[in-house]
Each structure stands twice: as structure tokens, then as C-alpha cells.
C-alpha positions in Angstrom: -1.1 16.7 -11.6 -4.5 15.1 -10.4 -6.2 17.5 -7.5 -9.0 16.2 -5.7 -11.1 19.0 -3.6 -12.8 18.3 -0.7 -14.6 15.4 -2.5 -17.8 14.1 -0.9 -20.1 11.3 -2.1 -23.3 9.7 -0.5 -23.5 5.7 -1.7 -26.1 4.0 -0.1 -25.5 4.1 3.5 -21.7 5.1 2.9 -20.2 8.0 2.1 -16.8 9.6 1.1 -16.0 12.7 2.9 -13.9 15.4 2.6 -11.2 13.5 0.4 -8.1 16.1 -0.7 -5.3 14.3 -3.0 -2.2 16.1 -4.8 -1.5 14.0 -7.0 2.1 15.1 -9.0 2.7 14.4 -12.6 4.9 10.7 -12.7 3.6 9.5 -9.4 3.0 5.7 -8.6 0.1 6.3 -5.7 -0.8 3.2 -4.3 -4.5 3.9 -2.1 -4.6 1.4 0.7 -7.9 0.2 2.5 -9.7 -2.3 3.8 -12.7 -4.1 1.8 -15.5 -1.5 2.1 -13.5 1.7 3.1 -14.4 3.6 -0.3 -11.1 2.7 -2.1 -12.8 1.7 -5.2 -16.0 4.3 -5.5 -13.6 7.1 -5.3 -11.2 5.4 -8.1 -15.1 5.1 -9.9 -15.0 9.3 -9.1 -11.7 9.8 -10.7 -12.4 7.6 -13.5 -15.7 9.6 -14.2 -18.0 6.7 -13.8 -19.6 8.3 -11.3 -19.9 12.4 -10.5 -19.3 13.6 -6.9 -22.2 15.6 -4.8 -19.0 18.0 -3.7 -16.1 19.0 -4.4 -13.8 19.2 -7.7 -11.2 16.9 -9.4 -8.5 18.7 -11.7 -6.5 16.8 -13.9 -3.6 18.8 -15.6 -5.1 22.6 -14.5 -8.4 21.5 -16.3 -11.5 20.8 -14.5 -12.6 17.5 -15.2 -15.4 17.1 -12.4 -18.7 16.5 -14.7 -16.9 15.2 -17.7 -17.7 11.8 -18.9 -15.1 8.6 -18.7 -14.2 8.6 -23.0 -13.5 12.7 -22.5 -10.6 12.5 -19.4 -8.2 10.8 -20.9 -7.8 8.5 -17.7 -7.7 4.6 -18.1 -9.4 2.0 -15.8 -8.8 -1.1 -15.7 -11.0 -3.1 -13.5 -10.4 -6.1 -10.8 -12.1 -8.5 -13.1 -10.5 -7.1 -16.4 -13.6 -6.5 -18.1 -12.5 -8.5 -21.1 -14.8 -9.4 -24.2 -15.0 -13.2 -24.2 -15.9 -13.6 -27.9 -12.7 -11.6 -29.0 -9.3 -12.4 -29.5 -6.7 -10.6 -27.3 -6.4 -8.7 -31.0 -9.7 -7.8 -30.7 -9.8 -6.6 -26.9 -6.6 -4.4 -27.1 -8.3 -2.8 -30.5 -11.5 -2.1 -29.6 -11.3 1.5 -28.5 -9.5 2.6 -31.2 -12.1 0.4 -33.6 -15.1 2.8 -31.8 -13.3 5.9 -33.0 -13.4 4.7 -36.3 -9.5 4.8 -36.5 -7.4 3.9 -39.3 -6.8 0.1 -39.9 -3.6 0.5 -40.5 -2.5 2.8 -37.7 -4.5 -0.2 -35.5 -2.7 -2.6 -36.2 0.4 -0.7 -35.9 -0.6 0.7 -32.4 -1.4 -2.6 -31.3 1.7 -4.2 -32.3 3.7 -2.0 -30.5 1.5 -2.1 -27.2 1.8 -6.0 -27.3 5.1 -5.7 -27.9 6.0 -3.5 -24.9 3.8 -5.6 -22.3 5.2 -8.8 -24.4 2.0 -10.2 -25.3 3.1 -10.1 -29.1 2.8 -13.9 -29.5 -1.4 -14.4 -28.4 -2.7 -11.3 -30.5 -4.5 -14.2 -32.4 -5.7 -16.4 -29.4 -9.2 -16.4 -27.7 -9.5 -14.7 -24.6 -11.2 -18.0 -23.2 -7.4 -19.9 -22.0 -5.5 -17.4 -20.7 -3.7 -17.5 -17.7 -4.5 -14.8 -15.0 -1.1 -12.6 -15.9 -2.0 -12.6 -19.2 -5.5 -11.7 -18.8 -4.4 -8.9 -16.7 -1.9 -7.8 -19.8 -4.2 -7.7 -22.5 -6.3 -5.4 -20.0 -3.6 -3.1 -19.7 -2.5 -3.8 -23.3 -6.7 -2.4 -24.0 -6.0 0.5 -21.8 -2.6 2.1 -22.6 -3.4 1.9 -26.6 -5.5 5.4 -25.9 -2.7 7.0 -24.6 -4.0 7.9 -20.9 -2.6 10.8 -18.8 -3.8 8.6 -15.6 -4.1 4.7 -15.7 -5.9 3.2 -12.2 -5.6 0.2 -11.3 -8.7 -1.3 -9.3 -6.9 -4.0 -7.4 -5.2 -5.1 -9.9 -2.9 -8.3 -8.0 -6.2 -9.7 -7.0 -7.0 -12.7 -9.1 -3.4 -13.3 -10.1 -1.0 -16.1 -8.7 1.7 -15.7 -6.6 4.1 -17.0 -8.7 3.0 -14.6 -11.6 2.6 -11.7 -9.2 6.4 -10.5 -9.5 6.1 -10.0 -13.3 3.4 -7.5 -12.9 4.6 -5.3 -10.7 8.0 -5.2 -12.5 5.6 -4.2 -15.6 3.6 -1.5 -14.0 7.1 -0.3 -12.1 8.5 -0.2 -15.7 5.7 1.8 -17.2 5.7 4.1 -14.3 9.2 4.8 -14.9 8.1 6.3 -18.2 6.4 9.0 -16.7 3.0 7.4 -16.4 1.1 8.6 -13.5 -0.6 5.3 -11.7 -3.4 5.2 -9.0 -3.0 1.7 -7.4 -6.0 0.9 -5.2 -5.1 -2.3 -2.9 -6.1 -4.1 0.4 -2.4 -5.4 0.9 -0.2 -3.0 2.3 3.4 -5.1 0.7 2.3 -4.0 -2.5 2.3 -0.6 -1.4 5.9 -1.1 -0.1 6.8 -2.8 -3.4 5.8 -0.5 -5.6 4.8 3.1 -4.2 6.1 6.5 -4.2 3.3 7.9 -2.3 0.2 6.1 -0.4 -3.0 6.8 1.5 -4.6 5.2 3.7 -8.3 5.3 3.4 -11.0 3.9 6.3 -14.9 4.3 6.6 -14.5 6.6 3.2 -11.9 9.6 5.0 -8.1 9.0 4.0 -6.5 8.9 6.9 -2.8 9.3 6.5 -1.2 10.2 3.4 2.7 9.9 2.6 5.6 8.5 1.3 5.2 4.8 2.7 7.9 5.1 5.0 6.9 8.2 6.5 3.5 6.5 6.8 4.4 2.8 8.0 6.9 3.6 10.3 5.4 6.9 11.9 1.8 5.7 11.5 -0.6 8.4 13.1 -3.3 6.1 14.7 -3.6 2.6 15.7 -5.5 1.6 12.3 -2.5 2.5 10.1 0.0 0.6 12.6 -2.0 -2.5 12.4 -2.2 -2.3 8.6 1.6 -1.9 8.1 1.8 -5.0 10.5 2.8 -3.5 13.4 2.3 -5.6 16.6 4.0 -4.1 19.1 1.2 -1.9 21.3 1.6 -1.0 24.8 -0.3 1.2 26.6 1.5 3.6 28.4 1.7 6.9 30.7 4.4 9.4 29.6 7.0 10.7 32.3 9.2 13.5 31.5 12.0 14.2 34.6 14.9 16.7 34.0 14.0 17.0 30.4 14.1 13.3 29.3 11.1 11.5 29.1 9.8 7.7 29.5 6.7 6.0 29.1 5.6 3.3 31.6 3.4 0.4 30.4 1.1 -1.4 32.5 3.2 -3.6 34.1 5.7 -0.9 34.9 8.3 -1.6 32.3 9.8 1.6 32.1 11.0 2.6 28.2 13.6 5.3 27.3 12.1 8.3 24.7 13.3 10.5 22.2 11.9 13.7 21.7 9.6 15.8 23.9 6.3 16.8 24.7 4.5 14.2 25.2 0.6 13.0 25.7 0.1 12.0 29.3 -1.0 8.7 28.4 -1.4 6.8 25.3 0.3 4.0 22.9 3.6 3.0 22.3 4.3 1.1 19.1 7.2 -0.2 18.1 8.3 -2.2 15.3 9.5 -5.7 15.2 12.0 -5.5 12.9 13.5 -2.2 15.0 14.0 -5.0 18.1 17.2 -6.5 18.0 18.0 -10.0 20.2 20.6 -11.5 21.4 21.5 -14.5 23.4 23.7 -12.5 25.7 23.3 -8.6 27.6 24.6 -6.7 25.2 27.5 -3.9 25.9 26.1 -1.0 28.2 24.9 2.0 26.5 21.5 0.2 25.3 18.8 2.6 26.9 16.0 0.2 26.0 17.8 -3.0 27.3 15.7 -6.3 28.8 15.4 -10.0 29.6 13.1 -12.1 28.9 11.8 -15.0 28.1 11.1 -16.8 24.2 7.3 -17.8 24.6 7.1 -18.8 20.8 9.2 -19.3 17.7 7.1 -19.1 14.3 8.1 -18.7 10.7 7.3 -15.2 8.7 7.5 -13.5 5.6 11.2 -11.9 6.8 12.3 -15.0 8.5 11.5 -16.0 12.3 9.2 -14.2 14.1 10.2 -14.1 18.1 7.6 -13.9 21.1 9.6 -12.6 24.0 7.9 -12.3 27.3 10.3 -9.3 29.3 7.8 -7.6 31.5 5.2 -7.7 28.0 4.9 -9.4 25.6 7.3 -8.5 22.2 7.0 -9.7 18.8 10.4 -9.7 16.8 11.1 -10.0 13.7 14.6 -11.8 12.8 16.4 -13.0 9.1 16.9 -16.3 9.0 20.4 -15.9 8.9 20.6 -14.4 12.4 18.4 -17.0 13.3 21.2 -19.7 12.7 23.7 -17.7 14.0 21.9 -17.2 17.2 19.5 -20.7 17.1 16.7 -19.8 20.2 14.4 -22.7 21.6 11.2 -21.4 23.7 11.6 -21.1 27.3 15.5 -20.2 26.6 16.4 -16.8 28.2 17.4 -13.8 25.6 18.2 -9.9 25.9 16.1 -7.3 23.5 17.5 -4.6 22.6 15.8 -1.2 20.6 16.5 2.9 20.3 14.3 5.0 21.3 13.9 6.6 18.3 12.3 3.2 17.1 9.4 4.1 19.5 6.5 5.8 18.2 3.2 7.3 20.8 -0.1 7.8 19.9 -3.0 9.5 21.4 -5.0 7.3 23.3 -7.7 9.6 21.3 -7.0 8.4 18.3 
């Protein structure tokens, strides 16, 4: 298990603060932020390329806080791979075992099997110098896991790949994590984190934020910046109502919203999902507590299909397959019904 406490770092005119992680053994932690949130200077902490002015990291009940990068037994692999241009992808996988002075034999053997795994077998004997992004990104894993690491990070490590070559990556580092390798994933784009964490954090202006398994933290996000970042788009600011025990919130144009749960904020935001909106082309059956009319504004293509702009007292973005799409074909201006619980509604503090 990795335990960061209460870790605190001055860099410049930026700083880390307070930062607690439990980290448990087997774990694929995928650390989300924006560029500049502190994402990577506290992967640089972990790693030991850089000592905190407070706090301690554990790593497996020892205390690893002033010990250099070669004695953690973590590997890093950087953003820009930090290969050695006048090797061959031999060369680069071997070279920390070549500055122990290990055994040639057990080198090569180590090295075959590494290559083998991450099926990079067939360009030990090639120059680093025409490789394609995916395989650069291999042999830079390939270089790392041949020490055997209790903890691999991963500075983002999607970042200079292609799309197309993107897939085969994470179905790499999901197979190595299914191993039992514990892996620290630091990212700006929150669908990897739903592709390939266990557990995530978000991090912003060097404080994590939120911390959870991602859909604890995407669909019950605990301030505005997490519910932008999981591409939430749905605001509305709102007063809460309770009456008899059943509350509402009321937006600014006095749509009036059905809530589950109690005890409320007196005012504050309501988000809610796209995806958790349903439409349809006629009013659905009664019993739909959140039901209205509105008006299709805009129709636009998205990563889940069609993406719905509904004016119905405010504007709502919905999210739709493109199956349901062809089975209920809208044109703007035509008239709809939406549809959602209210357990799809989540409030926030205006505070926060």
C-alpha cells in the first residue's frame, strides 16, 4: 500500500498542500487534473525525484520519504519516454540492469521475456529513431517493468500516442494491472479515467479535491469543478423547498424539479446528467415526477451518439445512442417530452 501524509510542497509560486492518498496494494489510480494543477510534481514526489517540505510517503509499511528514485523500487515512465536515441530498443529496455552490473546472461533472458509480454519481441534489434508512438511508449515500459517495481506511474502516458493506437495501450496497462501491479495514472482526460480506473482523484490548484471510485466521483461530484470535468452540463441554479417532507428545487425561471432525499441547502446547484435524461416524442405514461415539454434548439453529434438541446423552461443537454436516435428521428424546433428521476439530481453548495 502507498500512504501519502499530509504532503506539502512549495514550487515556485505553486504549491501542493495537504495531499492524503491510500493507496491499496493492486490498485489502478488514475490522478485527474487540469494542466498546472500539481498532477505531475507530486507523481515527481512519489517517484523520489523530488523530497517534500512536509509530510511522509509509505510504501509497503516502510518509510520511503527521503530515499532516492534507484532505492524505492517505483518505476516512472515519463510523458516523453525518456528514451536513449543512440540505442536500440535492446539497449533501452537493458540499461538498468547493464548499471547494476547484472549478469549477461540473465539480461538477455530478462529482456526477452519483458519484450515478449508487452510483444515488442520482433524490434529488440532496431534503432529507437523509427518507431511509432505505441511502440516508443512500449519499450518505455518494457525499460521500466525489467526492475521489477512495486509501483509503476505513469506521467500521462496516452499523450503523444494516436487514437487509433490508444486502445492497445490501455488494454496493455489493464493487463498488467490485472497481475497485481499497482499503477498511478496521472491524466488531463477524465475517459481514460473511466476506461481504465479503479480508484481516481481529482486534483486542482495542487489540493485533491475528490477522491473515489470513478462512479462515486463522476456521478455524485462534490463541486462544480469535478462536474465540469466529468462532462456534466446540466447546471441550474436553484432554491431548495421542502413541504410535508418532500422537497424541490426551483430554478430561476421557476421550473419546479422533484428531489430525493432530504435536508437540503437553501439555495445552490442542481446538476444533472445528460445521459440520466430520457426523451421522447410523446408525454410519457403518468408517474414521471420530473416530466416536461420543450422545445429541440439543437441537434449535434457526440462521443455517445446525438447530443439534444431542449429548451423546457431551461435549457437541457441530452445525451442519446444513436439507435434511439433513429427510432425516435427529432428535427430542431420539433416539440419533445424529457423525462428524469430524481435520484439523477445531484445539489451542490452554492459555496463550493
Amino acid at each position: 500500500m502507498l500512504i501519502l501524509n499530509k504532503i506539502s510542497k512549495k514550487l515556485g509560486d505553486f504549491q501542493l498542500t495537504d495531499i492524503n492518498m491510500e493507496i491499496p496494494e493492486g490498485t489502478y489510480y488514475v490522478l485527474l487534473g487540469r494542466s498546472g494543477s500539481g498532477k505531475t510534481q507530486l507523481l515527481e514526489l512519489i517517484a523520489g525525484l523530488n523530497v517534500p517540505d512536509k509530510g511522509e510517503i509509505w510504501l509497503d509499511g516502510e518509510d520511503i520519504t527521503n530515499k532516492g528514485l534507484q532505492r524505492r523500487g517505483i518505476g516512472l515512465v515519463f510523458q516523453d519516454y525518456a528514451i536513449f536515441p543512440n540505442m536500440t530498443v535492446f539497449g533501452n529496455i537493458a540499461y538498468a540492469l547493464h548499471a547494476r552490473r547484472t549478469d549477461k546472461k540473465v539480461v538477455s533472458e530478462r529482456v526477452e521475456k519483458v519484450s515478449g509480454e508487452l510483444s515488442i519481441s520482433h524490434l529488440l534489434g532496431r534503432s529507437i529513431q523509427h518507431l511509432s508512438g505505441g511502440e516508443l511508449q512500449r519499450v518505455a515500459l518494457a525499460r521500466t517493468l525489467i526492475t521489477s517495481p512495486r509501483l509503476l506511474l505513469l506521467d500521462e502516458p496516452m499523450a503523444s500516442i494516436d487514437a487509433s493506437l490508444k486502445d492497445d495501450i490501455k488494454r496493455l496497462l489493464r493487463q498488467l494491472n490485472s497481475k497485481g501491479l499497482t499503477i498511478i495514472h496521472v491524466t488531463h482526460d477524465y475517459r481514460e479515467a473511466v476506461s481504465l480506473a479503479n480508484m481516481v482523484g481529482v486534483i486542482h490548484n495542487g489540493r485533491i479535491i475528490q477522491e473515489g471510485i470513478p462512479d462515486q466521483v463522476f456521478r455524485k461530484p462534490v463541486n462544480k469543478f469535478v462536474a465540469r470535468y466529468s462532462g456534466i452540463r446540466n447546471f441550474f441554479r436553484v432554491e431548495f423547498r421542502e413541504e410535508n417532507g418532500v422537497w424541490s428545487a426551483v430554478s430561476k425561471n421557476k421550473v419546479v424539479i422533484g428531489l430525493s432525499g432530504s435536508f437540503y441547502p437553501d439555495e445552490g446547484l442542481l446538476i444533472i446528467r445528460s445521459d440520466d435524461i430520457k426523451i421522447s416524442p410523446m408525454r410519457p405514461d403518468s408517474g414521471s415526477e420530473n416530466c416536461f415539454r420543450g422545445t429541440v434548439i439543437d441537434i449535434l453529434p457526440s462521443e455517445f451518439g446525438m447530443e439534444i438541446t431542449i429548451d423546457a423552461g431551461e435549457t437541457y443537454y441530452v445525451d442519446i445512442s444513436s439507435d434511439t436516435f433513429r427510432k425516435y428521428p427529432v428535427t430542431v424546433s420539433s416539440e419533445v417530452w424529457i423525462t428524469f428521476s430524481p435520484d439523477a439530481c445531484v445539489a451542490l453548495d452554492s459555496k463550493m
